[in-house]
C-alpha positions as CSV (number, residue, x, y, z in Angstrom):
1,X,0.0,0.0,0.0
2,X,2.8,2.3,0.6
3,X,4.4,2.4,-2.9
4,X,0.8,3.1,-4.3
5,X,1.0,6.3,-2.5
6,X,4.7,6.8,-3.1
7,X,5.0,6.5,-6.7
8,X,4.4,9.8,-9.4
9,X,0.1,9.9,-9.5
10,X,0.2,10.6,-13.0
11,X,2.7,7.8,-14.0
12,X,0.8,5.7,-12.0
13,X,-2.6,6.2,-13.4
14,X,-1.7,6.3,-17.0
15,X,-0.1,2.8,-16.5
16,X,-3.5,1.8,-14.4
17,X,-5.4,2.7,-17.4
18,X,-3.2,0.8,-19.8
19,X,-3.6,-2.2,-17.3
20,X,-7.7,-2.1,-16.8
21,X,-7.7,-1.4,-20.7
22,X,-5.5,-4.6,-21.6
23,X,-7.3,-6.7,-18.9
24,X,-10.6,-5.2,-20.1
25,X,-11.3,-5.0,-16.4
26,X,-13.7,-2.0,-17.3
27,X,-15.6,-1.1,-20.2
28,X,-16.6,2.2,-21.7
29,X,-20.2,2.3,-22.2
30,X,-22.2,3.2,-25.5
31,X,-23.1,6.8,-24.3
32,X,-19.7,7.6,-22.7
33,X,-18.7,9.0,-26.6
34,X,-21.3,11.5,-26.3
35,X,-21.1,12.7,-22.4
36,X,-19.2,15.6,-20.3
37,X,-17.8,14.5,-17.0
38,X,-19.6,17.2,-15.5
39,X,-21.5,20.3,-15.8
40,X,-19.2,22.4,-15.1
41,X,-17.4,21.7,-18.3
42,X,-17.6,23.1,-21.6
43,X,-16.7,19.8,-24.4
44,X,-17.0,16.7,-23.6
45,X,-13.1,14.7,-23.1
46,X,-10.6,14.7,-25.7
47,X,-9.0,11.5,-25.2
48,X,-10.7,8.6,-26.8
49,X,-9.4,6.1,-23.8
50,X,-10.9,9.0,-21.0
51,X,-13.4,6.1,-19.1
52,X,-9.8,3.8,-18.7
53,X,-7.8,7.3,-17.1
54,X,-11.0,8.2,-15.1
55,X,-10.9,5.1,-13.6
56,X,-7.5,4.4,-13.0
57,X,-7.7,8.0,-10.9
58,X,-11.1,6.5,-9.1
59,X,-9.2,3.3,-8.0
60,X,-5.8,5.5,-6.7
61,X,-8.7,7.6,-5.0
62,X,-10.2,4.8,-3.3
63,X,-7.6,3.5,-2.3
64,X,-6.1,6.8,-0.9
65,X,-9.0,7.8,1.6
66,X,-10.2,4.8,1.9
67,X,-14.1,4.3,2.5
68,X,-15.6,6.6,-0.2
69,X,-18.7,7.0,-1.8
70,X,-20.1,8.2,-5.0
71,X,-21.0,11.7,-3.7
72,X,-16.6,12.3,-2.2
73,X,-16.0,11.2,-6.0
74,X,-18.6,13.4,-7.3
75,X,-16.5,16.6,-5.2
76,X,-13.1,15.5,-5.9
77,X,-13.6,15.5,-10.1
78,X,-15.8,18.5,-9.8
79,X,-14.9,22.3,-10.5
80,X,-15.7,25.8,-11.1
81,X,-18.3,26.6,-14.0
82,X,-17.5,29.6,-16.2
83,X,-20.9,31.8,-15.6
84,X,-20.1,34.5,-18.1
85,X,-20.4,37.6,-16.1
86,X,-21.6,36.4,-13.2
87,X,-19.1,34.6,-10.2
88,X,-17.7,30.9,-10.8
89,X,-20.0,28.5,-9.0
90,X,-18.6,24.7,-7.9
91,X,-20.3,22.0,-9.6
92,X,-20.0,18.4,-8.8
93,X,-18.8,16.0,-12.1
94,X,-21.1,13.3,-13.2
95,X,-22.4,10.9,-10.4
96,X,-23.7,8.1,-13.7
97,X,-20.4,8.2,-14.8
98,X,-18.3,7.0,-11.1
99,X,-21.6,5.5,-10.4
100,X,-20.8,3.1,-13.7
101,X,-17.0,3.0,-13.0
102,X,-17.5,1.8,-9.4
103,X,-20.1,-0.7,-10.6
104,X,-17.6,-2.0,-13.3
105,X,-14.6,-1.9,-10.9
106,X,-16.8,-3.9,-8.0
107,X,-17.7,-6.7,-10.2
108,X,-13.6,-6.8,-11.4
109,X,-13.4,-7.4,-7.6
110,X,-10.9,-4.7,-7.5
111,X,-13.1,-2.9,-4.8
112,X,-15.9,-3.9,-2.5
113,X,-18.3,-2.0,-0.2
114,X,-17.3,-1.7,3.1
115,X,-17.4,-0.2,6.5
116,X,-15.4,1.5,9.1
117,X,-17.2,3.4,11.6
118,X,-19.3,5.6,11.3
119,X,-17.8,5.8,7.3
120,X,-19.4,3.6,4.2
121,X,-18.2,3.0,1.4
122,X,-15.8,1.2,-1.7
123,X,-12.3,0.3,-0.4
124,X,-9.8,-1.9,-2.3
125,X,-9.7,-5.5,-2.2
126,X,-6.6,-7.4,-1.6
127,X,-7.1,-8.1,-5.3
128,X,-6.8,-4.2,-5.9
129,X,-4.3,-3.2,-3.7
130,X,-1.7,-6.0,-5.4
131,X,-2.8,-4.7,-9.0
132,X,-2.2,-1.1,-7.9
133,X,1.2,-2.5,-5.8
134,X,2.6,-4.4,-8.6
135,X,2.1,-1.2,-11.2
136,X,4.1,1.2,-8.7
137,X,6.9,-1.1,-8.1
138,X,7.6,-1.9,-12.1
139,X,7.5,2.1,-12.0
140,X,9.8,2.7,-9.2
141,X,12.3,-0.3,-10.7
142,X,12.3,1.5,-14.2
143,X,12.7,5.3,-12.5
144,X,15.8,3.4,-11.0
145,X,16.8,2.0,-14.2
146,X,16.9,5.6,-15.5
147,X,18.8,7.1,-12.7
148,X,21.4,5.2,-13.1
């Protein structure tokens, strides 16, 4: 669990994203072409392999802070809406789409519903923390590999 955490995010979740994409752990689904992330955006994603980054970030995220529901998700990949004129105003990103990416990720058994006190929600399976541990140590072994 440490070297998820220790590891370069980005790095991390672009090579997460190759991984479920390979594995076809997840699945874009048919509207996900046609959708914004959130109303607070203006276009819809550039990146054709956006569901596989989105939840590569979800999984890191999960397994970051733990139990976490749909509507911590929802706040974390929100952000300010351009009003014209008027002040920004926060708007929380699309709960169908980490709705659908949580669903997908559960049934890969990479995460499973739990709780922890008064707190509910998806936390990583042993399953998902070694498929998130293996990724950071092949890229902590090739960051070596370059240092020296």
């Amino acid at each position: 669990m440490s070297q998820i955490l220790q590891i370069n995010p980005n790095e991390l979740i672009n090579k997460a994203a190759d991984e479920l994409k390979k594995q076809k752990l997840v699945q874009p689904t048919e509207w996900s072409a046609f959708v914004k992330t959130g109303h607070h955006q203006d276009r819809m994603p550039d990146s054709e392999d956006w569901w596989y980054a989105r939840s590569a970030a979800i999984l890191r995220s999960i397994a970051k802070l733990g139990p976490v529901g749909t509507q911590k998700l929802r706040h974390k990949y929100g952000g300010k809406k351009n009003r014209g004129h008027k002040p920004e105003k926060f708007f929380p990103a699309s709960g169908s789409i980490i709705r659908k990416i949580l669903q997908q990720l559960e049934k890969s058994e990479l995460i499973t519903k739990a709780e922890k006190g008064a707190h509910k929600g998806r936390v990583l399976t042993p399953k998902g923390t070694s498929f998130l541990d293996k990724l950071a140590v092949q890229i902590g072994k090739e960051a070596r590999k370059v240092k020296e």
